[in-house]
C-alpha positions as CSV (number, residue, x, y, z in Angstrom):
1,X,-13.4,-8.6,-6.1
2,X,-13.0,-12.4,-6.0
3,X,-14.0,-14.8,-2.5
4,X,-12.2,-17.5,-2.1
5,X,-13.0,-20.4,0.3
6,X,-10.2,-22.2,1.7
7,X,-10.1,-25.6,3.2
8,X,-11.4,-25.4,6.9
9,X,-14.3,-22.5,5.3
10,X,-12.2,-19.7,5.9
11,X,-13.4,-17.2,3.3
12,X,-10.3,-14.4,1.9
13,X,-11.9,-11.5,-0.2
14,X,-9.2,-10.8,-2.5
15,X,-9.4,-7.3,-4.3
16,X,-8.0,-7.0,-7.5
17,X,-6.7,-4.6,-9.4
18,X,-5.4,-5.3,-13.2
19,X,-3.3,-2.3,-14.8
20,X,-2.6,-4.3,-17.9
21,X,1.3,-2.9,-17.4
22,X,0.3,0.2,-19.2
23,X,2.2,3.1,-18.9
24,X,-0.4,5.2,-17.8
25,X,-1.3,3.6,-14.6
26,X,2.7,3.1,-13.5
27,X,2.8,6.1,-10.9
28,X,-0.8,4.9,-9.8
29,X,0.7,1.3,-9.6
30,X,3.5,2.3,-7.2
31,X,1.5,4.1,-4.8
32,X,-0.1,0.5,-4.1
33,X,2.6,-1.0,-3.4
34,X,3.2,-0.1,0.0
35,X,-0.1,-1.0,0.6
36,X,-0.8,-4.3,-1.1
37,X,-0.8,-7.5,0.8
38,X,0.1,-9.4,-2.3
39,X,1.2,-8.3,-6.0
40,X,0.6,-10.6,-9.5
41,X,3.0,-9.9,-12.4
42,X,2.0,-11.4,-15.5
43,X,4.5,-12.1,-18.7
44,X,3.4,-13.5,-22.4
45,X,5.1,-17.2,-22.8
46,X,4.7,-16.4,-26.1
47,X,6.4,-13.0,-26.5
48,X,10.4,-12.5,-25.1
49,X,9.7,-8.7,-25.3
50,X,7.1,-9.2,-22.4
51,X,9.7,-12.2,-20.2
52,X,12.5,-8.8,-20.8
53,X,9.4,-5.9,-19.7
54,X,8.3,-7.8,-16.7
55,X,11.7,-7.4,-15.3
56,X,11.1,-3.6,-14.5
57,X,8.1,-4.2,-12.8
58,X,9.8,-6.8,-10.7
59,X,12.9,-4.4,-9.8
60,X,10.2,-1.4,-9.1
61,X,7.7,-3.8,-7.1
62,X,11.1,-5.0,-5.2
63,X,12.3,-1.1,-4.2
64,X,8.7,-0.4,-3.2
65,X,7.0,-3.3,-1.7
66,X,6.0,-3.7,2.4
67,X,7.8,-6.8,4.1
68,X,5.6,-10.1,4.0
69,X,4.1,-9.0,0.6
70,X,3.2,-12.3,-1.2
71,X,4.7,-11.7,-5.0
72,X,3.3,-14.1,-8.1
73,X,4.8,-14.6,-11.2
74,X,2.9,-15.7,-13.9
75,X,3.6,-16.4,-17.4
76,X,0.0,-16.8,-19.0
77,X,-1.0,-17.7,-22.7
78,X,-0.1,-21.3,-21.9
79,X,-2.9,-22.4,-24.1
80,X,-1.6,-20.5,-27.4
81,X,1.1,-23.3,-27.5
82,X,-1.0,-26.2,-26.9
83,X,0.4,-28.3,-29.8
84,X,2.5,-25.3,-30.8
85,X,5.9,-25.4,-29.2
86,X,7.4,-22.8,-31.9
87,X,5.0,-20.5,-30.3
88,X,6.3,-20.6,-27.2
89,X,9.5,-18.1,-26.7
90,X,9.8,-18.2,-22.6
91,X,10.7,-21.7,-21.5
92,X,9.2,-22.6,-18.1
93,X,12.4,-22.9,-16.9
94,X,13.4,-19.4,-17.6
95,X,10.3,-18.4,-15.6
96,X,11.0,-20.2,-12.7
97,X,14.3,-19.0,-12.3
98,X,13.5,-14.9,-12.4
99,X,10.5,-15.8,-9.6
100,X,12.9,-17.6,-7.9
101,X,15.4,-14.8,-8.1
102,X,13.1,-12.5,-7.0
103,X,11.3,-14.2,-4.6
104,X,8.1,-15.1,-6.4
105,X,5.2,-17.6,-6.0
106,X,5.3,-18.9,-9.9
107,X,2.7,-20.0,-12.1
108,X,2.3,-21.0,-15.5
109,X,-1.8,-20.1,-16.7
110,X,-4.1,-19.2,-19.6
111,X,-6.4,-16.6,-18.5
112,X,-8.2,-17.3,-22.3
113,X,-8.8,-20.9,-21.2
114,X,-8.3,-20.5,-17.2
115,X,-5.9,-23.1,-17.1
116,X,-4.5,-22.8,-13.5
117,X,-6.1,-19.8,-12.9
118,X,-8.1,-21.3,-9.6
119,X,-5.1,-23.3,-8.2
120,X,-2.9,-19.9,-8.6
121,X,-5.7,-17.5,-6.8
122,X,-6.5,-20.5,-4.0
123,X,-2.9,-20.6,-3.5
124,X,-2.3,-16.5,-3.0
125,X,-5.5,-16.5,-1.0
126,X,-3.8,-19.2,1.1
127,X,-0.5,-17.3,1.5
128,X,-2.7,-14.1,2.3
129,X,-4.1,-16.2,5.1
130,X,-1.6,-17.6,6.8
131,X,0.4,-14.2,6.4
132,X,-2.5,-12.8,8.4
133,X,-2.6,-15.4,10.8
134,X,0.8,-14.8,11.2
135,X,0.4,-11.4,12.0
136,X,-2.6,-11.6,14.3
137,X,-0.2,-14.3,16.2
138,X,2.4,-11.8,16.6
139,X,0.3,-8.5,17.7
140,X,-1.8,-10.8,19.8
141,X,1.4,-12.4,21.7
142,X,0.7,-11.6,25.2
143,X,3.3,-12.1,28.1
144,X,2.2,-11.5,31.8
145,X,5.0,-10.0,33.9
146,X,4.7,-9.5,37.6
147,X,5.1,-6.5,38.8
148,X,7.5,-5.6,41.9
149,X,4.8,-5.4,43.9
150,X,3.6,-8.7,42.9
151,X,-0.2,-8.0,43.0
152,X,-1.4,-7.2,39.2
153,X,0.4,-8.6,36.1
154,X,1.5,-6.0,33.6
155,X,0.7,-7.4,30.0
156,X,2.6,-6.0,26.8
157,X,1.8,-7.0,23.5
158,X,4.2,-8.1,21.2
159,X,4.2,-6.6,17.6
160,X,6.6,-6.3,14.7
């Protein structure tokens, strides 16, 4: 569990859940999807095995996810190649361009160092936030008809 405060004090209670792309947890996985308001793939900058792997989990999260679920890519272990550019085997670049194929917030983080880690769970609480605010807009849309006899207003709500 992880609060975030946004600007304006709204508070978003962000439950997280980290399967470490095991095997083992991959039917558990997809019977979240559905669910989940918002889903965090990570890669290894520093591996192209991982950059090729995540690629499943994108075209599985893709088949399975609700509509209006906020997806995050992130390519983490920035801080291994501080210094090191040999390290690194997944250009930003190529990073950006599979979240922007697929539709994905993108981030570049060290979770060793927690490099970006705040700005990137500040930003999905945001998304989260104003995807509920969205939704509370659209269920809450009232619109008063008159009725044929003209004396009480019928009111239907508007919901996706």
């Amino acid at each position: 569990m992880k609060s975030v405060t946004l600007a304006g004090s709204a508070t978003v209670v962000l439950q997280l859940w980290d399967t470490a792309g095991q095997e083992r947890f991959h039917s558990v996985t997809q019977q979240y999807y559905r669910k989940a308001d918002g889903i965090i793939i990570m890669y290894d900058i520093t591996q192209s095995a991982s950059f090729i792997a995540v690629r499943e989990w994108l075209d599985i999260v893709q088949e399975r996810k609700s509509n209006g679920v906020v997806l995050m890519l992130l390519g983490n272990k920035l801080d291994v190649t501080d210094g090191d550019r040999q390290r690194r085997e997944v250009t930003t670049r190529d990073g950006q361009k599979l979240a922007d194929h697929y539709k994905a917030v993108f981030y570049e983080c060290s979770a060793k160092s927690g490099y970006n880690m705040d700005e990137l769970v500040t930003r999905l609480a945001g998304l989260l936030a104003t995807m509920q605010d969205q939704q509370c807009e659209d269920t809450l849309s009232l619109s008063v008809h008159p009725t044929k006899t003209g004396c009480w207003p019928t009111i239907y709500s508007k919901s996706r």
